[in-house]
N, C-alpha and C positions, 0 to 999 in steps of 0.2 A: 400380656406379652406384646412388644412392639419390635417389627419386622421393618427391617427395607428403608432403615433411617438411617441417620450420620452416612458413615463412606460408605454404606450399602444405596442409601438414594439413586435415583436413574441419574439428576445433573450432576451428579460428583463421579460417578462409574463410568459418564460418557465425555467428562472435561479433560483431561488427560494430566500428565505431569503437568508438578508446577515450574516453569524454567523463568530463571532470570534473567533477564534481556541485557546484554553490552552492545554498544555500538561499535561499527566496526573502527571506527575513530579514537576512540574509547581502548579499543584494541591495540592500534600503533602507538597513540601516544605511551600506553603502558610500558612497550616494550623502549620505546629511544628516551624514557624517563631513566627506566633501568640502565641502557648505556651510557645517559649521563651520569648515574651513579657511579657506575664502574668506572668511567672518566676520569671524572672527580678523585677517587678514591687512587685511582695509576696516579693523577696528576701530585696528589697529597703525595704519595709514597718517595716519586722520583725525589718535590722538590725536597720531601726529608731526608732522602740520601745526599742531595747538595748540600743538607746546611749541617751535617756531620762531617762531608767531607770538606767543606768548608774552615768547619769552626776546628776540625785536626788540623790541617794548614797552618792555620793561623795561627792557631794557638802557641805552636811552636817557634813559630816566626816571629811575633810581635806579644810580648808580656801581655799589652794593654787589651789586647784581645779575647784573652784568656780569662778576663773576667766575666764575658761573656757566658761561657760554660755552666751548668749549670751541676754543681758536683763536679768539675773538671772534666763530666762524663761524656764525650761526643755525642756516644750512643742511646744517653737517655737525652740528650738536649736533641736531639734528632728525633725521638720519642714522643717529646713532647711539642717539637715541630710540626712532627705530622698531624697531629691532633686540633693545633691551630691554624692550620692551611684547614682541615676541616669544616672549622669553624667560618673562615676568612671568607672559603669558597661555597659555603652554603647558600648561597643567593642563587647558587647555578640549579641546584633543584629544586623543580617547581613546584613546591609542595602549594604555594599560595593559587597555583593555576588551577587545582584542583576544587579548591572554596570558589574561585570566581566563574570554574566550569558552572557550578552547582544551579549560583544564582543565575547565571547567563540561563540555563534550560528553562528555571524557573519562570524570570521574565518573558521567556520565548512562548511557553505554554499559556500565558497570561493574553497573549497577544494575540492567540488562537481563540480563545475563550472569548475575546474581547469585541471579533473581527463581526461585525452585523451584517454582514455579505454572508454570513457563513450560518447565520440566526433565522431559524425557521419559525416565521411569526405563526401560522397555523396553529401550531404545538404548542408555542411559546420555548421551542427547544435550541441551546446555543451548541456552537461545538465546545468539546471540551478535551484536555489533554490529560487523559488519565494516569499516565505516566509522563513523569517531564523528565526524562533522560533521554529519549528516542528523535527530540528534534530535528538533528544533523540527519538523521538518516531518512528524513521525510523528501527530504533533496537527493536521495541517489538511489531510487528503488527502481528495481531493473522488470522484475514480476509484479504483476498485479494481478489475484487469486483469488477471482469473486461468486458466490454464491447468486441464486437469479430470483428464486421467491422470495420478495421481500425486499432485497436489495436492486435491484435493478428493478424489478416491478413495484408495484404503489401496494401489493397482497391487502387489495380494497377487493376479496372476490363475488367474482356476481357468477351467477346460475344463468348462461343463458341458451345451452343447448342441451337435448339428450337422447340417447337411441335406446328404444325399446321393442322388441321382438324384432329388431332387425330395422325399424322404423325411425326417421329422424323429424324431432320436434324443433320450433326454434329457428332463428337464423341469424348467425351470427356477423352475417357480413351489412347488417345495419347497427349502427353504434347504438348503445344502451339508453343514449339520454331521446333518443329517437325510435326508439323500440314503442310500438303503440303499446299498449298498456290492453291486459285482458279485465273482462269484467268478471269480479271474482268478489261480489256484495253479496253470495250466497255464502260466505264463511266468514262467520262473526272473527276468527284469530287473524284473517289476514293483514297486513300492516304495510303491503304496498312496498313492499324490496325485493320485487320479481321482476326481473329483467330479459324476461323470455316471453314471446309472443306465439302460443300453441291452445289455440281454442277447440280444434281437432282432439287435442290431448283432453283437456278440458269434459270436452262429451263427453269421453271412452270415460273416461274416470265417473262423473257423475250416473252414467245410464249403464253402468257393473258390460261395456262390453268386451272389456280387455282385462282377464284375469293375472296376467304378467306383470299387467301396468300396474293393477291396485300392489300384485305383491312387490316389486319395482320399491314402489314407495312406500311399501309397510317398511323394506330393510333400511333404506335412507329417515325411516322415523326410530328404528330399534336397535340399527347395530351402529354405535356410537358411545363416545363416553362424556356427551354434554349433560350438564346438569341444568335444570329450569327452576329460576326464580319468578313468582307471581308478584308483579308489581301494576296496581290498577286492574286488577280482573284480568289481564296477559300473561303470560310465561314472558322471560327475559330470558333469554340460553346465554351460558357461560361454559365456552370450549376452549378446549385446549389446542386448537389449533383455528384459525379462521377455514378453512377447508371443511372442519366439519360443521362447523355453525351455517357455511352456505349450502352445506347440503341440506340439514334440516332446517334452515329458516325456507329452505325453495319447498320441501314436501309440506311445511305448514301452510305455505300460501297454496298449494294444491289440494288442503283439508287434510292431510295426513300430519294431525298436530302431535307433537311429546310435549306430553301433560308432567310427567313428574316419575321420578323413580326413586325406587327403595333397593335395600342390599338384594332383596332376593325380587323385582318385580319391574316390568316396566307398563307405566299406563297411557295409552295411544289412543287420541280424537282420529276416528277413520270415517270419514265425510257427516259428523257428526253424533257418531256411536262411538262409545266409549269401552274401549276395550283394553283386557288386563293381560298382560303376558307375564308367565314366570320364567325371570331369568336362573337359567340351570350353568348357564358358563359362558365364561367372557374370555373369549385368546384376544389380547390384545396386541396392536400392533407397536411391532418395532422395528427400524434399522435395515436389520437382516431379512426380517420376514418379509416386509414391506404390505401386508397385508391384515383385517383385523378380522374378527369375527365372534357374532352370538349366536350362544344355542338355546333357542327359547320353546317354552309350552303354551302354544295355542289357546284360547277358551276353549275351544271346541276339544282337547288332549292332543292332539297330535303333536309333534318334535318336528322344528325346523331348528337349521344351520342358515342364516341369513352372513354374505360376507363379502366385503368390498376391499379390492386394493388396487396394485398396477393389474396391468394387462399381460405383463410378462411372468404375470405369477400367477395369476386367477387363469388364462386361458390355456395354461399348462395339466392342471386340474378338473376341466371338463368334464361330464360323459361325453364316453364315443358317439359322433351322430350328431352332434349338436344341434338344432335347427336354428340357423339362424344367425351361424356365426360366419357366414365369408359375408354380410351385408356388415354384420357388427364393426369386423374386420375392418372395412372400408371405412367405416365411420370412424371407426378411429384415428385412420390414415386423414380422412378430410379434416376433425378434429385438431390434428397435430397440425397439420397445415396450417391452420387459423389462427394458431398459439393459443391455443386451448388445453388446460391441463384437463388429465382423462382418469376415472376412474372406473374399473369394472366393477360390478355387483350380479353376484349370483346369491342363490339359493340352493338347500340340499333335504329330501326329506330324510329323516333318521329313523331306524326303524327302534322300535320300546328295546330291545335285545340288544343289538348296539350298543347302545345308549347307557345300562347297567353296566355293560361290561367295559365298555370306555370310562364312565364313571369312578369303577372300584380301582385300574388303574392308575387314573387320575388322581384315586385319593393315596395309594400306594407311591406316585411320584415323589405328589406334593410333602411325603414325612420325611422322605429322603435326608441323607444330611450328606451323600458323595459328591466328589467332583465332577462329574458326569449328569449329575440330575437335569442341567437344562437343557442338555442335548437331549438326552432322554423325553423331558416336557415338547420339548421340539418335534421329533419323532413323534410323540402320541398327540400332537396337535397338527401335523402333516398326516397324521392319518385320517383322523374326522373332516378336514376339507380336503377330501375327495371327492371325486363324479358329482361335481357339482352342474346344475342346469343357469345356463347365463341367461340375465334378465335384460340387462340392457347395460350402457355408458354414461357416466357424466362427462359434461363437460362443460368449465369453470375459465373465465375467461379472470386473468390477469393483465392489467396495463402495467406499462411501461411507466417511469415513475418522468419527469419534467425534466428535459435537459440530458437522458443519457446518454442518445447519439451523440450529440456535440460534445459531450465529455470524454467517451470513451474516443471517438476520431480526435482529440486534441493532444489523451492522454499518449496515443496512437504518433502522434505527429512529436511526441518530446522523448520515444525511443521507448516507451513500454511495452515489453510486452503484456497484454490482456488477456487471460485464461479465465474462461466458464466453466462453475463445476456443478451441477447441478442433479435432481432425481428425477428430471420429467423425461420423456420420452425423447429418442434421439430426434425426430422431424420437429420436436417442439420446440425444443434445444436450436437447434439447426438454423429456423425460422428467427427464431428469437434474435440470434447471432444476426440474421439480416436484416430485423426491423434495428437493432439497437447499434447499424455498423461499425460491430465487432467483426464482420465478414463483407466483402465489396463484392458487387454483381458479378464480379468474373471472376472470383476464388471458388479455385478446386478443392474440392474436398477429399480429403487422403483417409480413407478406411481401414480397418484394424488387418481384413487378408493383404491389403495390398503392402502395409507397414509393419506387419507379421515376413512380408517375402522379403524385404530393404532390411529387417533388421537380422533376419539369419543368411542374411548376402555376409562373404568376408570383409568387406567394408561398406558397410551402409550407408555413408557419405558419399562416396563415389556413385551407388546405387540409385540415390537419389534421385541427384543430379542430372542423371544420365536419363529418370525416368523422364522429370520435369523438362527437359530439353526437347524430349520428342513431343511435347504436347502440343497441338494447336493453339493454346490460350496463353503462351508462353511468347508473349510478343518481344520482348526483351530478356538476353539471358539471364543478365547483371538482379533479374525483380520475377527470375521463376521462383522464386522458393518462396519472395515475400507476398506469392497468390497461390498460395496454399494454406490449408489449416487443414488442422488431424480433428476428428472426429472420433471418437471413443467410447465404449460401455464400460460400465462399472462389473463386469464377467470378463471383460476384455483385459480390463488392467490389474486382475486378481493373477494374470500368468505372468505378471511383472514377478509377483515372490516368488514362483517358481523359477524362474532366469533373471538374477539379478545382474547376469552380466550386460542386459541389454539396457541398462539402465542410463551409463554414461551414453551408447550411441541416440537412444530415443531424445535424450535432453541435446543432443548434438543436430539431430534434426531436429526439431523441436525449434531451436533457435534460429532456423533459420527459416521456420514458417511464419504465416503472418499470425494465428494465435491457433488456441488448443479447444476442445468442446469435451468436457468428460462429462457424459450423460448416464443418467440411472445410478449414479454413485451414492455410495453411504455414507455417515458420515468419517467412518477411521479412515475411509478409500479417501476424502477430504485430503484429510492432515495425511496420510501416507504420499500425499502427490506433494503437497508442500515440502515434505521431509524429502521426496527425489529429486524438486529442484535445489534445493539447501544445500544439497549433497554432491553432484554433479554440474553445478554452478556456481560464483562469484560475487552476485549479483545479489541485491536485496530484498526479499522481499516481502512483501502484503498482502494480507487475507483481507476479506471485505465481507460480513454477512452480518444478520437480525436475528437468530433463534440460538436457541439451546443445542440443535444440532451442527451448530455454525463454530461453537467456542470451543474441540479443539484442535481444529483448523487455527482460529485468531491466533489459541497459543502455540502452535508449532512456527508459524512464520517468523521473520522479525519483526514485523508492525503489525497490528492486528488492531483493524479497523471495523467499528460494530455501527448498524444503523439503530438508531431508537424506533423499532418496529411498533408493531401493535402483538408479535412474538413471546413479552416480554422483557425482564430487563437482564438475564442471562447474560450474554453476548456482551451487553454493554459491562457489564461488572469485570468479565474477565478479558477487555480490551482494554489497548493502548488509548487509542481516541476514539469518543464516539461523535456522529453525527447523525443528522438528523434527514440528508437528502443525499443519494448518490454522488447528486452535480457541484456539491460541495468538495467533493476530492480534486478539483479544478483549481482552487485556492488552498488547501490543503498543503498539495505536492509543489504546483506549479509557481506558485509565491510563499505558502510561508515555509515550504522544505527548500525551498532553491534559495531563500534570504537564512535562513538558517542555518543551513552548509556554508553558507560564504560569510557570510558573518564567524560564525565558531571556527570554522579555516582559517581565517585572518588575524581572528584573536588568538588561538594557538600558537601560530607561526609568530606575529608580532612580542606576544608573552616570550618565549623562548628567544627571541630576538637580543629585547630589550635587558634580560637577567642574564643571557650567558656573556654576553660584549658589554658589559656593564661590571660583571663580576672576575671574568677572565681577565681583566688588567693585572689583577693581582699576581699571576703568573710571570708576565714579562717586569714586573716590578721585584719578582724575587731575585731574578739573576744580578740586580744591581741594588739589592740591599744583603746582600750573604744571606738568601733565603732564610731571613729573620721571622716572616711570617708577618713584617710589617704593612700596616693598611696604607694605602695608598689615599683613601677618602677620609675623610674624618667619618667616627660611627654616626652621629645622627643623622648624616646624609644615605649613609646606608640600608638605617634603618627607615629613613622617609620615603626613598627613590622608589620601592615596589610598592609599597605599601598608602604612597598619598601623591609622589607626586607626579608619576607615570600611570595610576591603576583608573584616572578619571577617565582621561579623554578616552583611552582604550576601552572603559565600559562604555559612554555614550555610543562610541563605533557601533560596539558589538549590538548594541540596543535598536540602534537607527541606520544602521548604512543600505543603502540600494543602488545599485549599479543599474538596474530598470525598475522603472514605477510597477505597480501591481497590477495595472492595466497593460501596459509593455509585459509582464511576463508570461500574459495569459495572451495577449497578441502572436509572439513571438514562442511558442510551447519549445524550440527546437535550443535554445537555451537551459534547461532542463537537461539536458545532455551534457555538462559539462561534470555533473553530481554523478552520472553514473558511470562515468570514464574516470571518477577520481581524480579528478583533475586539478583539484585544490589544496590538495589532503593526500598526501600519500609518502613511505619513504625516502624518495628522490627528494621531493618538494620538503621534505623536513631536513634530511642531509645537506641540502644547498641552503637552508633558513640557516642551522648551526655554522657549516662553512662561512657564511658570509655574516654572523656574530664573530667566527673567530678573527676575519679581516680586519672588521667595524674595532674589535679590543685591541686590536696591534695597532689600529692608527690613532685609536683613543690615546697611547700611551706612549708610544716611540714619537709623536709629532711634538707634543709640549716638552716632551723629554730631550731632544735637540735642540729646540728652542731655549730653554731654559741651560742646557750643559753647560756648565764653567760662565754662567753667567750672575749678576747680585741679586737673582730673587732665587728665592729658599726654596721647600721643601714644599710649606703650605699652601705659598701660591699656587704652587704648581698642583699641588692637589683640589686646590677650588677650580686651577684651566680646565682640569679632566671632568669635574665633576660639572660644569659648566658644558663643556662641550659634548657629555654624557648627555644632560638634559636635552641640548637642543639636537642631537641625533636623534635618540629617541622620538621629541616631537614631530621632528620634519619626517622622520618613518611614519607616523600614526598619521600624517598630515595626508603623504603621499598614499595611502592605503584607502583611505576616505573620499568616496564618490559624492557621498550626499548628504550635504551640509548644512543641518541648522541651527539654530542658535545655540541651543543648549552645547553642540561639536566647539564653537567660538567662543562659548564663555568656558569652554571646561581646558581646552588650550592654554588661553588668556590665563586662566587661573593659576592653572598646573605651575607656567611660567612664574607668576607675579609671587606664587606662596613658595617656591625657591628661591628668589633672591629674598624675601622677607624673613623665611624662617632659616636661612643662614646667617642674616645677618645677625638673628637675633640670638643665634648657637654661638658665635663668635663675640658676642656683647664682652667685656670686661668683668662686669655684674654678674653674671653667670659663671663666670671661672672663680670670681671670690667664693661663692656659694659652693660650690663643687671642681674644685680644681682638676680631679679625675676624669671627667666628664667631659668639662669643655677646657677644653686645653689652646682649641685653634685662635687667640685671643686677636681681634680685629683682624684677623687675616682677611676676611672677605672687606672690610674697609679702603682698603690699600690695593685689592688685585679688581676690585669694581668700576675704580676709577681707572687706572693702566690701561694703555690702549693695547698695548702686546698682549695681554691678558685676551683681550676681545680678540684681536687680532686671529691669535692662536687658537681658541674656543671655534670661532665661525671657522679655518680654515679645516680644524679636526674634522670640526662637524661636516662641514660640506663635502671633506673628501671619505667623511665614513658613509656616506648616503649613496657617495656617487655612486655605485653598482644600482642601487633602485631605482636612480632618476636617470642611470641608462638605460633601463629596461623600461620603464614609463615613457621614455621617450621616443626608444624602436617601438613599441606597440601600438603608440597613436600614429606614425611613421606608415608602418605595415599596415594598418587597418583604415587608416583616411584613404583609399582606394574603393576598399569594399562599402564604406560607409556613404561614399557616390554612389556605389551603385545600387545601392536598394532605390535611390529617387530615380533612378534612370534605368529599371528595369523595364526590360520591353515584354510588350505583350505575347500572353502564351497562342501558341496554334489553336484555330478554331476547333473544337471537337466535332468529328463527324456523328450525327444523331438518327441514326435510322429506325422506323418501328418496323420494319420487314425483319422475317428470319429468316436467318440464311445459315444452313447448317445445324445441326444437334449442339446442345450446349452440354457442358461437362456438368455443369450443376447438378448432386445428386439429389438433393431437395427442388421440388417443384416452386413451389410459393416461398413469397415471405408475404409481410400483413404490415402493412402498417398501423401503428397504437396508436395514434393520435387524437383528439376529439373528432366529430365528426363520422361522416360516411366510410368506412375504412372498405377497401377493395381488395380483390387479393390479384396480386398482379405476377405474371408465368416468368421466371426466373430466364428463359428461353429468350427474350423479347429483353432486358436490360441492357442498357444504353454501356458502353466500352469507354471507360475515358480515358484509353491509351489513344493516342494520334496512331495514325496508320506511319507504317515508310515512309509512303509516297509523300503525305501531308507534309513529312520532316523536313525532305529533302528541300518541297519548296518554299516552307518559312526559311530554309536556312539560306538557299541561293537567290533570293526575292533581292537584288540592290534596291530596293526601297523602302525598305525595314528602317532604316538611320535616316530617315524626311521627318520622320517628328510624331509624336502621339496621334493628330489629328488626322494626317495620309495613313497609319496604319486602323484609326477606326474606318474610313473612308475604305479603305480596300478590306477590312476584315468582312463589313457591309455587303459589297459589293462579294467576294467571296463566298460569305453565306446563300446570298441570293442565287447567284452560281448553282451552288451542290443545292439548294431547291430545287432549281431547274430540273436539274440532272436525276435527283431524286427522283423526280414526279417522271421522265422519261421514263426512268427506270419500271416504274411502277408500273405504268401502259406496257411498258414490254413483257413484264413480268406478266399482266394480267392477258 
């Protein structure tokens, strides 16, 4: 019998639904597709009631008319009018926009995949676009909802500190590649991936005189579920999580080696003795518990509970009396400080009594087949880790992965918001937020009692506000809110289900802080935060994580972004895109979601342009042919115009256009903003696109139409003027649309043009009407109206005045913006910042530290002491009243110089007074 497979498995019971992702582009278009159907379909209907009322008219009036009738029947000749106004005006739905969406995504995804900016040679890993429908929406993502192990850190972990009977080994405040190295040539397993310097530790363990230490490291060699392969006379560990491979790859360099296990048995090198434990039970961990635990039998017979998790779960379970735990305590307070992930490990002895009778329940559970059963399992597994005695702490340093402050401060600077959602402790979290400026020296930190009081205030907004205003660090009111961030537990945000009404105010604060910290979270409390901005928000957004525990999070958001960790490849299977480096979401969002939105915007808007003022002439052609349903174009023009010889240039567009280079848009992140204000794309912007098709068809059609009235060219000419001055609106639209031109943009132009006059002419050939007279009917008419200069005449005047509304707006916009586009070269220099290392006053900071991750000597520097880069008042008033600011770049280096030298002065005064 086989248990706990298919949809019982753990990655399918923890991945959540499956949802299918639309964009919200995807969305609008949907709906103004639908009211051009229903358009279409009023428009068929009215012109069918003109050509019954028409064809009754007439028919009574003039014989000759009457044979028109079809059956002499008004009401079926109106019947089947309506049906070829159908036909006529099918060109106005976009069914074809829909194939050309397709490939557009396709191509776009391609581009991603393609981009070697975005190729992490290391790996050999490229990015990749694992859904190509989601492009557009890579330009307008308002949240950004990132996981931190793994994803923000390189989860390369090393072993480099740990506290035992209260004692701390280790120091972590020298970088690892600098850490001296202990000599450890007395343990044939060691392999030299110990990155902790504790020689002290080292004795106690070799000369038996700290029995805590040896049991310390018996549980980090026994309570685990790695399994050891022997390759070369070694063990090779394969874990399931890097977390535990660092704990026991650290106790094997200590001589506490895992040799190998069986179902019921674990075998342990303990400083060269080889000892057998039998494994009696395994609670392992998960999620909820957050904790694991073995219960093993001794060589010697006695019963130990060996068990490691967080700190918020293990030190809740103690005995009374603990010795040893307000040092523990501390350590782990300094731990977090450091950015050090922590684990506790305790020990429990069991007495033989116990043990049976825990046992026979256990076996009495596990036959179980109720609803109830794991809560149940749950309960008799919170019962056996009880009055446990604490050994000591790990602690497991994580860096920071290459590039993410300058990522996450750009992503910062283009309008995202940035949300950390993580399980490590809140100071760990916290710190993190500092080294990776997700948090700036002088943001306050807003805690769950004080955002528990603002959100059952009767307007929490107001609450706010009102708090943030009185604060000291609140140097400007207009930027209190954006030096705040909320700080949060994962027990904290469980009273969210009980008060869902506080759900819209929290996201309403929320938005107006500089970002979010949800610490200790699991992972449904993930995807349930994703689900409460979705829901009380607008805006789009992105998950970003590397694990099994990350995937469904990916899939609740709109984009779900996976790293190719060392996790697994979970995440990446059930995400949008994966990559391979955090600093990758820099080119991601900021060039190919911002050319992607404006590309797919332009082609939308342009597609709809070009087919409804293209096809709506037929409308104003019926009132002056007795709404016969007559074409206005000849069909092979009809059937080539969407299909060959308007679909070129418009795909090159869509493929190639940039308004900034890729280096401009990563200069310039505050561009980026125009995607999440929908500022390309939206109902307004498509109502004024169709408006100004219906203009573009009433000039297409009433200018040749006077022209030509009561004058000796026919019918046909006149249909080649429109069809002529059709073509060249359209181009001069796709012309005017197109920032960035090359070749390929000039020959697909050039083409479009050259294969309409060709394959008209050759529709109208003679030859071809013998062969099919049905067909090609228009016999030399393009012969005759090619040469005609009225013909051209009238073509260029259409065309020019169907355009003119674009090439007024292209022309106000470079009008309006050649002022600001001075003044980026003639921007004057910002006020000096004043830089003090005096303190002066308590800082709001509720974390002490942050750590810098960087190579090298890393230092931990007092949050108290961080430099302000707000200018004071005073500063403001006199850059602004200074008349010598407009003498030129060189007098204001000259005095900013002189300036700084100044506030040295003053500084060092200050200092002597002080002292």
């Amino acid at each position: 019998m086989v248990i706990y497979t298919g949809a019982d498995c753990k990655i399918l019971r923890n991945c959540g639904k499956l949802r299918v992702k639309t964009t919200q582009m995807e969305k609008i278009l949907n709906r103004v597709v639908i009211g051009i159907v229903l358009s279409l379909l009023l428009a068929a209907l009215l012109l069918a009631i003109g050509c019954g009322v028409f064809s009754s008219r007439t028919s009574t009036q003039t014989e000759v008319m009457s044979a028109l009738l079809v059956y002499g029947n008004p009401i079926y000749t109106a019947f089947l009018t309506y049906w070829s106004y159908i036909i006529l005006l099918s060109p106005v739905m976009p069914m074809a926009l829909y194939i050309s969406f397709e490939v557009v995504h396709v191509v776009h995804s391609l581009f991603i995949g393609w981009d070697i900016e975005m190729h992490w040679e290391q790996t050999d890993v490229p990015a990749q676009a694992r859904n190509t429908s989601l492009n557009e929406e890579l330009g307008q993502v308002g949240y950004l909802l990132s996981d931190k192990t793994g994803t923000l850190t390189e989860n390369r972990l090393l072993f480099r500190q740990c506290c035992i009977d209260g004692k701390i080994y280790g120091d972590a405040s020298i970088s690892a590649e600098e850490t001296e190295p202990m000599d450890l040539s007395w343990n044939p397993f060691s392999c030299g991936g110990l990155y902790m310097s504790a020689p002290r530790l080292v004795e106690k363990l070799r000369g038996q005189q700290c029995p805590v230490s040896r049991q310390f490291f018996t549980a980090l060699a026994l309570c685990h579920t790695v399994m050891a392969e022997w390759r070369q006379g070694a063990p090779v560990y394969q874990a399931a999580s890097p977390d535990e491979e660092a704990l026991v790859g650290a106790a094997r360099e200590l001589g506490w080696v895992f040799l190998s296990r069986t179902r019921n048995s674990l075998t342990v090198s303990e400083l060269g003795v080889i000892r057998d434990y039998q494994l009696l039970a395994l609670l392992d961990f998960t999620s909820q518990r957050r904790r694991m635990s073995v219960l093993v039998r001794e060589p010697e017979g006695g019963l130990k509970l060996y068990c490691k998790g967080a700190d918020i779960v293990i030190l809740e379970r103690l005995q009374k009396n603990c010795p040893c735990l307000e040092s523990t305590e501390t350590a782990l307070e300094l731990f977090a400080h450091a950015c050090l992930r922590t684990l506790c490990v305790a020990v429990r002895s069991v007495p033989e009594a116990s043990w049976e009778q825990w046992s026979e329940t256990l076996d009495q559970y596990a036959t179980m087949t109720t609803c109830d059963r794991d809560n149940m399992l749950e309960a008799l597994y919170d019962d056996m880790e009880r009055e446990l005695q604490l050994l000591g702490v790990t602690a497991i340093e994580d860096r920071l992965q290459e590039g993410v402050p300058e990522t996450i401060a750009m992503l910062r600077d283009a309008g995202l918001k940035v949300w950390v959602l993580t399980g490590d402790k809140k100071e760990t979290a916290v710190n993190i937020g500092y080294s990776c400026k997700l948090l700036d020296p002088d943001t306050r930190l807003l805690e769950w009692q004080e955002l528990r009081q603002i959100l059952q205030s009767p307007d929490p907004e107001v609450s706010f506000f009102k708090a943030r205003q009185t604060e000291l660090w609140a140097v400007d009111r207009e930027t209190a809110g954006e030096k705040t961030a909320v700080v949060l537990t994962g027990p904290e945000l469980a009273e969210f289900d009980s008060r869902p009404e506080w759900g819209a105010a929290f996201m309403s604060l929320a938005g107006h802080c500089q970002s979010v910290l949800c610490c200790r979270v699991t992972p449904g409390q993930k995807a349930d935060i994703v689900t409460l901005v979705r829901k009380h928000t607008s805006s789009i957004t992105m998950t970003i994580g590397d694990g099994a525990n990350d995937v469904n999070m990916i899939k609740t958001a709109h984009i779900g972004v996976a790293l190719v960790g060392v996790e697994g490849s979970q995440a990446v299977q059930n995400a949008d895109f994966s990559l391979a480096q955090f600093r990758f979401l820099q080119r991601l969002l900021l060039v190919h979601g911002r050319w992607s939105y404006r590309r797919i915007s332009l082609f939308v808007r342009y597609f709809l342009y070009k087919t409804c003022s293209f096809a709506l002439v037929h409308i104003w052609f019926g009132f002056f042919n007795g709404f016969s349903a007559q074409s206005l174009y000849e069909s092979w023009f009809i059937a080539l115009y969407t299909a060959f010889y308007t679909s070129i240039p418009v795909q090159c567009m869509v493929f190639f256009e940039q308004d900034v280079s890729a280096e401009g848009s990563l200069k310039w992140p505050e561009l980026y903003k125009v995607g999440q204000r929908h500022g390309l794309f939206n109902p307004l912007v498509l109502s004024a696109t169709l408006i100004y098709a219906v203009y573009s068809s009433i000039v297409l059609f009433f200018i040749p139409f006077g022209v030509f009235y009561n004058s000796a060219l026919d019918y046909q000419t006149m249909a080649v003027t429109v069809a002529m001055a059709a073509m060249f609106t359209a181009t001069i639209e796709v012309m005017l649309l197109t920032r960035y031109w090359t070749k390929f943009n000039i020959a697909t132009v050039c083409v479009s043009l050259v294969l309409f006059f060709i394959c008209t002419r050759i529709t109208h050939s003679p030859r071809l009407f013998q062969k099919s007279p049905v067909d090609y009917y228009f016999i030399g008419a393009s012969d005759k109206a090619f040469i005609d200069p009225v013909v051209w005449l009238t073509a260029l005047l259409t065309a020019w005045t169907a355009v003119l509304p674009s090439v007024t707006v292209c022309a106000l916009s470079v009008i309006l913006t050649k002022q600001h586009k001075h003044k980026i070269h003639t921007t004057r220099l910002q006020p000096v910042e004043l830089k003090s290392k005096l303190r002066r006053g308590n800082s709001v900071r509720r974390s002490s530290y942050a750590l810098s991750q960087g190579r090298g000597p890393r230092h931990l520097t007092s949050g108290t002491s961080a430099h302000s880069r707000v200018p004071s008042v005073k500063d403001r008033v006199i850059a602004s009243n200074d008349p010598t600011d407009s003498q030129g770049p060189n007098h204001i280096k000259e005095k900013s110089d002189t300036l700084s030298y100044e506030r040295q002065n003053i500084s060092s005064k200050q200092m002597n007074h002080d002292g």
